[in-house]
C-alpha positions, 0 to 999 in steps of 0.5 A: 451575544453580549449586551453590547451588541443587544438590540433594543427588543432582545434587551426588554425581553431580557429584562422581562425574563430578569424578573424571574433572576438575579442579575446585578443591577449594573447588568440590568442598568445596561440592559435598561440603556439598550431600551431607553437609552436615545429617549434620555437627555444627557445627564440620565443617560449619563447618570444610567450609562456609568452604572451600565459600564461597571458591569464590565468589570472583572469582564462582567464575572462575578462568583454570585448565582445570577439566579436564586436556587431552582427547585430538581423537577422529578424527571429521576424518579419518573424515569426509574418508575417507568422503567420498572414498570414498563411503561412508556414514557412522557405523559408526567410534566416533572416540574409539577408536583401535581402532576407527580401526585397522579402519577405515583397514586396511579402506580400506588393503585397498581400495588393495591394500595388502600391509600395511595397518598400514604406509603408506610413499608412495613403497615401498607405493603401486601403479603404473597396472599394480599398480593394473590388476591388483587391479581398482582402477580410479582415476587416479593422482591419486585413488589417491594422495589416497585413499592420503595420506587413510588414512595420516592416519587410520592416523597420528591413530589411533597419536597417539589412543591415545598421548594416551589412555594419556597421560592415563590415567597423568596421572589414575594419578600424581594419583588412583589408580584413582579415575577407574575408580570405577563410578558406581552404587558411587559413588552407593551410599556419599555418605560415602566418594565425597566423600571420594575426589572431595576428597582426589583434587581436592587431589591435583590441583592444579598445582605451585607455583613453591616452595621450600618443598615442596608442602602434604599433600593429606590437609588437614583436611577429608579428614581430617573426611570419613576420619573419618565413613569409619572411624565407619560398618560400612557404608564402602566400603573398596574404593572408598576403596582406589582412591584412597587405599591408604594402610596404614590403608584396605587393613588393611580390604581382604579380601586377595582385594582386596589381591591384586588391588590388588597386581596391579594396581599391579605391572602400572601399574608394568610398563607405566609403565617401558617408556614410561620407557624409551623416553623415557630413550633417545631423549633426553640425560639428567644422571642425576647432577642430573636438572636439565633440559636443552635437548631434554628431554622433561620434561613427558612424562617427569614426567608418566610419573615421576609416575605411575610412583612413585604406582603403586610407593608403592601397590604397596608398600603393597599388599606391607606389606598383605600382610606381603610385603615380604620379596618385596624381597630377591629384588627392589626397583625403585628410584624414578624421579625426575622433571626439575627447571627449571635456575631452580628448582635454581639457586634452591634453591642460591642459598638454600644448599640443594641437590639432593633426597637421593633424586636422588643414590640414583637415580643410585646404582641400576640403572635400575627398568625395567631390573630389571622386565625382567629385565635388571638386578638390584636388591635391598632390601639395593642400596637400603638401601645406595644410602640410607645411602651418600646419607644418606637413611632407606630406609623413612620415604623410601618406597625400601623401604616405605610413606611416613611419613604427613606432618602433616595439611594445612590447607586454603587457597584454591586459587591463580591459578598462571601456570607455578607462579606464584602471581597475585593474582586470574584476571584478572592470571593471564590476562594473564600467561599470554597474555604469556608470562611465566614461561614460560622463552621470551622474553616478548612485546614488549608485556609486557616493556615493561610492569612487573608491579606488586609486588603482582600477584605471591604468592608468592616468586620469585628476583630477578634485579638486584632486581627479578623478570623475567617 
Protein backbone atom coordinates (compact mmCIF):
# COMPACT_ATOMS: atom_id res chain seq x y z
CA UNK A 1 0.00 0.00 0.00
CA UNK A 2 1.36 3.43 -0.77
CA UNK A 3 1.40 6.34 1.41
CA UNK A 4 -1.17 7.91 -0.74
CA UNK A 5 -3.70 5.46 0.12
CA UNK A 6 -2.59 5.16 3.93
CA UNK A 7 -5.10 5.85 6.38
CA UNK A 8 -4.37 8.03 9.40
CA UNK A 9 -4.00 5.42 11.82
CA UNK A 10 -1.63 3.00 9.69
CA UNK A 11 0.65 6.25 8.96
CA UNK A 12 1.28 7.01 12.89
CA UNK A 13 2.00 3.44 13.38
CA UNK A 14 4.25 3.81 10.72
CA UNK A 15 5.74 6.68 12.07
CA UNK A 16 6.29 4.98 15.48
CA UNK A 17 7.93 2.02 13.63
CA UNK A 18 10.09 4.83 11.71
CA UNK A 19 11.95 5.86 15.07
CA UNK A 20 13.84 2.45 14.57
CA UNK A 21 14.75 3.78 10.62
CA UNK A 22 16.03 5.48 8.27
CA UNK A 23 13.54 6.93 5.93
CA UNK A 24 13.95 10.32 4.30
CA UNK A 25 12.24 13.12 5.86
CA UNK A 26 10.19 13.94 2.62
CA UNK A 27 8.75 9.91 3.39
CA UNK A 28 8.20 11.08 7.01
CA UNK A 29 6.61 14.56 6.06
CA UNK A 30 4.18 12.65 4.17
CA UNK A 31 3.34 10.41 6.32
CA UNK A 32 3.14 13.19 8.99
CA UNK A 33 0.26 14.87 6.23
CA UNK A 34 -1.67 11.70 6.36
CA UNK A 35 -1.76 12.34 10.65
CA UNK A 36 -2.09 16.13 10.81
CA UNK A 37 -2.93 17.04 7.98
CA UNK A 38 -7.01 18.31 7.99
CA UNK A 39 -6.00 19.96 11.64
CA UNK A 40 -3.22 22.53 9.44
CA UNK A 41 -4.25 25.80 8.31
CA UNK A 42 -3.39 26.64 4.89
CA UNK A 43 0.12 27.89 4.71
CA UNK A 44 1.42 24.63 7.02
CA UNK A 45 -0.46 22.26 5.19
CA UNK A 46 1.14 24.01 2.23
CA UNK A 47 4.55 24.30 3.71
CA UNK A 48 4.37 20.26 4.93
CA UNK A 49 2.48 19.09 1.56
CA UNK A 50 5.38 20.43 -0.72
CA UNK A 51 7.96 18.17 1.30
CA UNK A 52 5.40 15.41 1.54
CA UNK A 53 5.16 15.53 -2.69
CA UNK A 54 9.26 15.36 -3.24
CA UNK A 55 9.01 11.85 -1.91
CA UNK A 56 7.39 11.11 -5.36
CA UNK A 57 10.46 11.63 -6.91
CA UNK A 58 12.48 9.40 -9.10
CA UNK A 59 8.83 7.29 -8.03
CA UNK A 60 9.88 7.40 -4.35
CA UNK A 61 13.36 5.18 -5.02
CA UNK A 62 16.40 6.03 -3.85
CA UNK A 63 19.82 3.97 -3.68
CA UNK A 64 20.24 4.99 0.12
CA UNK A 65 19.15 1.79 2.88
CA UNK A 66 15.84 3.08 4.59
CA UNK A 67 17.45 1.43 7.60
CA UNK A 68 20.65 1.59 9.44
CA UNK A 69 22.87 -2.08 9.33
CA UNK A 70 21.07 -4.70 11.61
CA UNK A 71 23.28 -6.88 13.33
CA UNK A 72 22.78 -11.37 11.45
CA UNK A 73 21.05 -13.08 14.75
CA UNK A 74 22.61 -16.70 15.38
CA UNK A 75 20.08 -18.75 13.78
CA UNK A 76 23.12 -20.31 11.48
CA UNK A 77 25.28 -21.54 14.25
CA UNK A 78 22.00 -22.73 16.45
CA UNK A 79 20.82 -24.60 13.69
CA UNK A 80 24.60 -26.51 12.93
CA UNK A 81 24.81 -26.75 16.90
CA UNK A 82 21.45 -28.58 16.99
CA UNK A 83 22.06 -30.71 14.31
CA UNK A 84 25.23 -32.12 15.46
CA UNK A 85 24.15 -32.58 18.41
CA UNK A 86 20.91 -33.79 18.10
CA UNK A 87 18.93 -31.70 19.67
CA UNK A 88 15.34 -30.31 19.11
CA UNK A 89 14.88 -27.35 17.97
CA UNK A 90 13.73 -23.77 19.48
CA UNK A 91 14.33 -23.23 22.95
CA UNK A 92 17.30 -20.09 21.67
CA UNK A 93 15.99 -16.70 20.73
CA UNK A 94 19.02 -15.81 17.89
CA UNK A 95 18.73 -12.18 18.26
CA UNK A 96 19.71 -12.32 22.00
CA UNK A 97 23.32 -12.65 22.75
CA UNK A 98 22.39 -13.99 26.26
CA UNK A 99 20.41 -16.15 25.32
CA UNK A 100 23.42 -17.58 22.86
CA UNK A 101 25.40 -17.36 25.93
CA UNK A 102 23.50 -20.23 27.82
CA UNK A 103 23.09 -22.26 25.02
CA UNK A 104 26.87 -22.56 24.05
CA UNK A 105 27.90 -22.90 28.02
CA UNK A 106 25.16 -25.85 28.24
CA UNK A 107 26.99 -27.49 25.16
CA UNK A 108 30.25 -26.45 26.55
CA UNK A 109 29.26 -28.23 29.53
CA UNK A 110 28.50 -31.51 27.63
CA UNK A 111 32.21 -31.64 26.23
CA UNK A 112 33.61 -31.14 29.72
CA UNK A 113 34.76 -28.18 29.65
CA UNK A 114 36.44 -26.28 32.72
CA UNK A 115 35.28 -22.79 31.74
CA UNK A 116 32.63 -22.75 29.37
CA UNK A 117 33.13 -18.80 28.40
CA UNK A 118 36.74 -19.71 27.21
CA UNK A 119 37.05 -22.30 24.40
CA UNK A 120 40.84 -22.26 23.41
CA UNK A 121 41.33 -25.73 20.74
CA UNK A 122 44.66 -26.53 21.68
CA UNK A 123 44.57 -25.91 25.92
CA UNK A 124 40.78 -26.68 26.61
CA UNK A 125 39.79 -29.93 24.48
CA UNK A 126 40.23 -33.40 26.20
CA UNK A 127 42.11 -36.17 25.14
CA UNK A 128 40.58 -40.08 24.49
CA UNK A 129 41.51 -40.46 28.60
CA UNK A 130 39.73 -37.01 29.70
CA UNK A 131 37.08 -37.90 27.55
CA UNK A 132 36.69 -41.71 29.03
CA UNK A 133 36.69 -40.11 32.32
CA UNK A 134 33.52 -37.39 31.99
CA UNK A 135 31.72 -40.17 30.06
CA UNK A 136 31.96 -38.58 26.80
CA UNK A 137 31.78 -41.12 24.58
CA UNK A 138 32.60 -39.93 20.77
CA UNK A 139 35.76 -40.07 18.61
CA UNK A 140 38.19 -37.82 18.32
CA UNK A 141 36.90 -36.49 15.15
CA UNK A 142 33.24 -35.81 16.38
CA UNK A 143 34.48 -34.33 19.78
CA UNK A 144 36.62 -31.67 17.85
CA UNK A 145 33.63 -30.79 15.37
CA UNK A 146 31.34 -30.71 18.41
CA UNK A 147 34.03 -28.49 20.01
CA UNK A 148 34.85 -26.06 16.94
CA UNK A 149 30.66 -25.69 16.42
CA UNK A 150 30.25 -24.25 20.01
CA UNK A 151 33.41 -21.90 19.70
CA UNK A 152 31.52 -20.44 16.78
CA UNK A 153 28.47 -19.98 18.81
CA UNK A 154 30.43 -18.57 21.66
CA UNK A 155 32.47 -16.07 19.15
CA UNK A 156 28.86 -14.81 17.15
CA UNK A 157 27.39 -14.25 20.31
CA UNK A 158 30.25 -11.91 21.67
CA UNK A 159 29.95 -10.17 18.03
CA UNK A 160 26.11 -10.11 18.37
CA UNK A 161 26.09 -7.98 21.26
CA UNK A 162 29.01 -5.94 19.78
CA UNK A 163 26.94 -4.77 16.90
CA UNK A 164 23.73 -4.36 18.99
CA UNK A 165 25.36 -1.65 21.28
CA UNK A 166 26.57 -0.75 18.15
CA UNK A 167 23.76 0.24 16.72
CA UNK A 168 22.04 1.33 19.78
CA UNK A 169 24.74 4.10 20.02
CA UNK A 170 24.30 4.67 16.33
CA UNK A 171 20.46 5.61 17.01
CA UNK A 172 21.65 7.50 20.48
CA UNK A 173 24.16 9.82 18.57
CA UNK A 174 21.37 10.65 15.82
CA UNK A 175 18.03 10.29 17.99
CA UNK A 176 18.13 10.53 21.49
CA UNK A 177 16.27 7.79 23.12
CA UNK A 178 13.50 8.30 20.56
CA UNK A 179 13.73 4.53 19.54
CA UNK A 180 12.95 3.46 23.24
CA UNK A 181 9.34 5.67 22.78
CA UNK A 182 6.71 2.88 24.02
CA UNK A 183 4.10 2.74 20.93
CA UNK A 184 0.99 3.12 22.86
CA UNK A 185 2.50 6.45 24.39
CA UNK A 186 3.45 7.31 20.65
CA UNK A 187 -0.12 6.63 19.45
CA UNK A 188 -1.86 8.34 22.38
CA UNK A 189 -0.32 11.88 21.05
CA UNK A 190 -0.24 12.12 16.99
CA UNK A 191 0.97 15.78 17.44
CA UNK A 192 4.09 15.32 19.45
CA UNK A 193 5.22 11.78 17.70
CA UNK A 194 5.09 13.49 14.35
CA UNK A 195 7.23 15.78 15.72
CA UNK A 196 9.84 13.35 17.31
CA UNK A 197 9.30 10.80 13.92
CA UNK A 198 10.46 14.07 11.83
CA UNK A 199 12.82 15.89 13.67
CA UNK A 200 14.87 12.46 14.33
CA UNK A 201 14.36 11.40 10.18
CA UNK A 202 16.42 14.81 9.76
CA UNK A 203 18.88 13.95 12.36
CA UNK A 204 19.32 11.04 10.42
CA UNK A 205 20.62 11.90 7.52
CA UNK A 206 24.17 10.77 6.10
CA UNK A 207 26.91 13.51 6.06
CA UNK A 208 27.78 15.36 3.00
CA UNK A 209 30.84 15.92 1.24
CA UNK A 210 30.83 19.83 2.36
CA UNK A 211 32.32 22.67 3.49
CA UNK A 212 29.92 24.41 4.38
CA UNK A 213 28.56 22.74 7.67
CA UNK A 214 25.55 20.58 7.90
CA UNK A 215 21.97 22.22 7.76
CA UNK A 216 20.01 22.57 11.19
CA UNK A 217 17.59 19.44 11.36
CA UNK A 218 15.10 21.68 13.28
CA UNK A 219 13.96 23.30 9.70
CA UNK A 220 10.87 24.66 9.06
CA UNK A 221 8.60 22.09 9.32
CA UNK A 222 9.45 20.93 12.78
CA UNK A 223 9.39 24.06 13.62
CA UNK A 224 5.52 24.27 12.57
CA UNK A 225 4.95 20.72 14.10
CA UNK A 226 7.07 22.43 17.83
CA UNK A 227 4.78 25.01 17.29
CA UNK A 228 1.13 22.93 17.53
CA UNK A 229 3.48 21.13 20.58
CA UNK A 230 3.60 24.22 22.64
CA UNK A 231 -0.06 25.32 21.64
CA UNK A 232 -1.80 22.09 23.01
CA UNK A 233 -2.08 21.65 27.49
CA UNK A 234 -2.32 18.34 26.63
CA UNK A 235 1.57 17.60 24.97
CA UNK A 236 3.37 14.99 25.98
CA UNK A 237 6.59 16.58 27.02
CA UNK A 238 8.30 13.39 27.82
CA UNK A 239 8.23 11.84 25.15
CA UNK A 240 9.35 14.99 23.15
CA UNK A 241 12.15 14.86 25.79
CA UNK A 242 13.48 11.68 24.57
CA UNK A 243 14.38 13.10 21.43
CA UNK A 244 14.85 16.65 21.71
CA UNK A 245 15.95 17.85 25.22
CA UNK A 246 16.64 20.93 24.33
CA UNK A 247 16.40 23.99 27.10
CA UNK A 248 12.74 24.54 26.07
CA UNK A 249 11.12 21.03 26.12
CA UNK A 250 12.90 19.91 29.61
CA UNK A 251 11.86 23.59 31.39
CA UNK A 252 8.29 21.59 30.86
CA UNK A 253 9.61 18.28 32.55
CA UNK A 254 8.61 17.83 36.12
CA UNK A 255 12.12 17.44 37.84
CA UNK A 256 11.50 13.85 38.81
CA UNK A 257 11.62 13.46 34.85
CA UNK A 258 14.65 15.69 34.76
CA UNK A 259 16.43 13.84 37.02
CA UNK A 260 15.84 10.53 35.40
CA UNK A 261 17.00 12.20 32.04
CA UNK A 262 19.89 13.40 33.91
CA UNK A 263 20.65 9.80 35.05
CA UNK A 264 20.14 8.45 32.05
CA UNK A 265 22.52 10.48 30.03
CA UNK A 266 25.27 10.40 32.94
CA UNK A 267 25.37 6.78 32.34
CA UNK A 268 25.03 6.85 28.21
CA UNK A 269 27.83 9.21 28.68
CA UNK A 270 29.79 6.54 31.26
CA UNK A 271 29.41 3.64 28.94
CA UNK A 272 30.24 5.44 25.76
CA UNK A 273 33.71 6.42 27.11
CA UNK A 274 34.96 3.22 27.81
CA UNK A 275 34.10 1.99 24.26
CA UNK A 276 36.07 5.23 23.64
CA UNK A 277 38.81 4.18 25.61
CA UNK A 278 39.33 1.09 24.46
CA UNK A 279 39.55 2.25 20.57
CA UNK A 280 41.73 5.05 21.45
CA UNK A 281 44.10 2.48 22.84
CA UNK A 282 44.21 -0.02 20.63
CA UNK A 283 44.88 2.44 17.96
CA UNK A 284 47.61 5.57 16.73
CA UNK A 285 45.78 8.54 16.94
CA UNK A 286 47.08 12.51 15.74
CA UNK A 287 45.53 14.10 18.90
CA UNK A 288 46.99 17.41 17.72
CA UNK A 289 44.87 17.14 14.19
CA UNK A 290 42.62 14.32 14.86
CA UNK A 291 42.99 13.91 10.92
CA UNK A 292 42.61 10.18 9.90
CA UNK A 293 45.27 8.20 9.60
CA UNK A 294 46.36 4.46 7.95
CA UNK A 295 44.91 1.77 10.43
CA UNK A 296 42.29 4.12 12.20
CA UNK A 297 39.12 3.01 13.09
CA UNK A 298 37.24 5.93 12.11
CA UNK A 299 33.83 4.61 11.27
CA UNK A 300 33.83 3.31 14.95
CA UNK A 301 35.25 5.91 16.54
CA UNK A 302 32.87 8.73 14.88
CA UNK A 303 30.46 6.54 15.47
CA UNK A 304 31.22 6.29 19.27
CA UNK A 305 32.18 10.43 19.34
CA UNK A 306 28.87 10.63 18.06
CA UNK A 307 26.91 9.17 20.31
CA UNK A 308 29.02 10.08 23.12
CA UNK A 309 28.62 14.15 22.58
CA UNK A 310 24.75 13.67 21.78
CA UNK A 311 24.65 12.14 25.20
CA UNK A 312 26.92 14.85 27.18
CA UNK A 313 24.86 17.98 25.07
CA UNK A 314 21.65 16.44 26.80
CA UNK A 315 23.42 15.97 29.65
CA UNK A 316 24.34 19.21 30.07
CA UNK A 317 20.87 20.29 29.27
CA UNK A 318 19.28 18.23 31.78
CA UNK A 319 22.05 20.15 34.40
CA UNK A 320 20.82 23.71 33.21
CA UNK A 321 17.22 22.22 33.69
CA UNK A 322 18.00 21.78 36.79
CA UNK A 323 20.04 24.78 37.82
CA UNK A 324 22.99 22.62 38.48
CA UNK A 325 25.38 23.53 36.38
CA UNK A 326 27.40 24.50 39.38
CA UNK A 327 28.21 20.47 39.45
CA UNK A 328 31.04 21.57 36.79
CA UNK A 329 33.46 22.98 38.91
CA UNK A 330 33.88 19.84 40.81
CA UNK A 331 33.68 18.19 37.37
CA UNK A 332 33.53 18.82 33.46
CA UNK A 333 34.16 15.93 30.66
CA UNK A 334 35.46 17.55 27.90
CA UNK A 335 34.15 16.64 24.14
CA UNK A 336 35.15 13.99 21.95
CA UNK A 337 36.10 14.96 18.63
CA UNK A 338 35.32 12.73 16.06
CA UNK A 339 38.11 11.74 12.70
CA UNK A 340 38.25 13.77 9.66
CA UNK A 341 39.12 12.30 5.92
CA UNK A 342 42.83 13.77 5.07
CA UNK A 343 40.92 14.91 1.36
CA UNK A 344 38.44 17.02 3.57
CA UNK A 345 41.04 18.69 5.63
CA UNK A 346 43.27 19.12 2.76
CA UNK A 347 40.27 20.74 1.30
CA UNK A 348 39.40 23.08 4.14
CA UNK A 349 43.13 24.55 3.92
CA UNK A 350 43.41 24.46 0.13
CA UNK A 351 40.11 27.04 0.87
CA UNK A 352 42.19 28.97 3.64
CA UNK A 353 40.32 27.44 6.26
CA UNK A 354 41.80 25.17 8.96
CA UNK A 355 41.04 22.76 11.58
CA UNK A 356 37.89 23.02 13.80
CA UNK A 357 38.40 25.63 16.87
CA UNK A 358 37.07 22.85 19.20
CA UNK A 359 40.08 20.26 18.01
CA UNK A 360 42.93 22.43 19.48
CA UNK A 361 40.72 22.41 22.90
CA UNK A 362 40.48 18.48 22.84
CA UNK A 363 43.86 18.19 22.64
CA UNK A 364 44.40 20.87 25.50
CA UNK A 365 42.32 18.87 27.92
CA UNK A 366 42.40 15.44 30.03
CA UNK A 367 40.93 12.59 27.82
CA UNK A 368 36.95 12.70 29.29
CA UNK A 369 37.03 8.98 29.89
CA UNK A 370 40.06 9.44 31.84
CA UNK A 371 37.83 12.19 34.13
CA UNK A 372 34.75 9.89 34.25
CA UNK A 373 36.77 7.34 35.72
CA UNK A 374 38.39 9.08 38.25
CA UNK A 375 41.90 8.98 36.70
CA UNK A 376 42.09 12.53 35.86
CA UNK A 377 40.69 15.61 36.68
CA UNK A 378 39.15 18.11 34.65
CA UNK A 379 37.13 21.14 36.01
CA UNK A 380 34.59 24.07 34.35
CA UNK A 381 37.55 26.71 34.99
CA UNK A 382 40.09 23.72 32.85
CA UNK A 383 37.55 24.31 30.09
CA UNK A 384 36.90 27.64 30.12
CA UNK A 385 40.85 28.14 29.74
CA UNK A 386 41.48 25.49 27.28
CA UNK A 387 38.67 28.07 25.24
CA UNK A 388 40.18 31.00 25.69
CA UNK A 389 43.74 29.73 25.16
CA UNK A 390 41.74 28.36 21.51
CA UNK A 391 39.61 31.40 20.87
CA UNK A 392 36.65 29.26 21.36
CA UNK A 393 33.52 30.85 23.54
CA UNK A 394 33.22 27.99 26.35
CA UNK A 395 29.18 28.33 26.57
CA UNK A 396 27.80 29.17 23.15
CA UNK A 397 30.36 26.21 21.84
CA UNK A 398 28.34 23.53 24.00
CA UNK A 399 32.06 22.95 26.49
CA UNK A 400 30.36 24.41 29.49
CA UNK A 401 26.64 24.79 28.41
CA UNK A 402 23.89 23.96 26.59
CA UNK A 403 24.56 24.88 22.66
CA UNK A 404 23.50 28.20 21.29
CA UNK A 405 19.93 27.13 19.44
CA UNK A 406 21.34 27.82 15.56
CA UNK A 407 18.69 29.48 12.78
CA UNK A 408 15.79 27.15 11.96
CA UNK A 409 16.71 25.33 8.98
CA UNK A 410 14.71 25.15 5.63
CA UNK A 411 13.61 22.00 4.28
CA UNK A 412 15.44 20.70 1.14
CA UNK A 413 14.90 17.37 -0.62
CA UNK A 414 16.98 14.67 0.64
CA UNK A 415 20.17 14.16 -1.86
CA UNK A 416 21.59 10.80 -3.68
CA UNK A 417 24.82 10.91 -1.65
CA UNK A 418 27.75 8.37 -2.87
CA UNK A 419 30.28 8.77 0.39
CA UNK A 420 28.98 12.34 1.12
CA UNK A 421 28.80 12.99 -2.71
CA UNK A 422 26.10 14.61 -3.61
CA UNK A 423 24.65 12.59 -7.47
CA UNK A 424 21.99 13.70 -9.50
CA UNK A 425 19.52 11.05 -9.42
CA UNK A 426 19.51 7.21 -7.52
CA UNK A 427 20.50 5.67 -10.67
CA UNK A 428 23.71 7.58 -11.51
CA UNK A 429 24.46 7.01 -7.22
CA UNK A 430 24.32 3.19 -7.75
CA UNK A 431 26.61 3.08 -10.54
CA UNK A 432 28.76 5.33 -8.33
CA UNK A 433 28.79 3.37 -5.77
CA UNK A 434 29.31 -0.24 -7.26
CA UNK A 435 32.33 1.57 -9.05
CA UNK A 436 33.88 2.39 -6.01
CA UNK A 437 34.17 5.82 -6.70
CA UNK A 438 34.49 8.32 -3.90
CA UNK A 439 35.70 5.65 -1.79
CA UNK A 440 39.19 6.46 -1.08
CA UNK A 441 40.21 2.79 -2.58
CA UNK A 442 41.08 2.59 -6.26
CA UNK A 443 38.13 2.53 -8.67
CA UNK A 444 37.32 -0.46 -10.57
CA UNK A 445 38.94 -0.51 -14.32
CA UNK A 446 35.88 -0.03 -15.98
CA UNK A 447 34.85 3.49 -14.22
CA UNK A 448 38.20 4.83 -14.40
CA UNK A 449 38.00 4.59 -17.72
CA UNK A 450 34.65 6.11 -18.12
CA UNK A 451 34.60 10.03 -17.28
CA UNK A 452 31.67 11.15 -15.20
CA UNK A 453 29.51 13.60 -16.76
CA UNK A 454 29.86 17.17 -15.16
CA UNK A 455 26.42 17.09 -14.56
CA UNK A 456 26.07 13.81 -12.60
CA UNK A 457 27.62 15.41 -9.77
CA UNK A 458 26.11 18.22 -7.06
CA UNK A 459 27.76 19.41 -5.00
CA UNK A 460 31.12 20.67 -5.02
CA UNK A 461 34.11 18.83 -4.67
CA UNK A 462 37.89 19.78 -4.77
CA UNK A 463 39.61 19.36 -8.36
CA UNK A 464 42.59 17.82 -8.81
CA UNK A 465 44.58 18.92 -12.41
CA UNK A 466 40.93 20.45 -13.41
CA UNK A 467 38.91 17.80 -13.29
CA UNK A 468 37.29 15.83 -10.48
CA UNK A 469 38.55 12.14 -9.67
CA UNK A 470 36.31 9.44 -8.47
Amino acid sequence: MSIAETSAEDALVALHTSLDERRRPEEVAHLVLRVVGGQLGLRDRMTLGWAARTAARWNGWSSMSADFARPIGGARQIDAAARLFELPPGGVDPDDPVSLLDFSARLSESLGAVDPARLDFLRDRLNREDRAAAGIELSKRQYNRRFRVTQRLLAKADRLAVEQTKRQLTMVARAGFAASIERDAFLADPWAGCFVAYLTAKRKLRREFTLSGRDNPYDDIADLLFRHCTADPTTDWWMIAQAHPTPTVLARLTEAQRGELLGRWWATMRQVAALLKQVWTASEFDRATMIVRRGNDSSTWNLLCGAYNAARAAWLAALDAAGSLGLLQASCPGKAMMLIAADLAAWHRSTGGGLHPDVGVWARLPLPWDVLDGTATCTRADVEAACADGGVDPVTSGWTGPRAPAATGVFRPTPELVHGVSIADPLWASVLRAGGAFSGRVTKDSLEQTPIPGDVVVSELPERDGHIKP
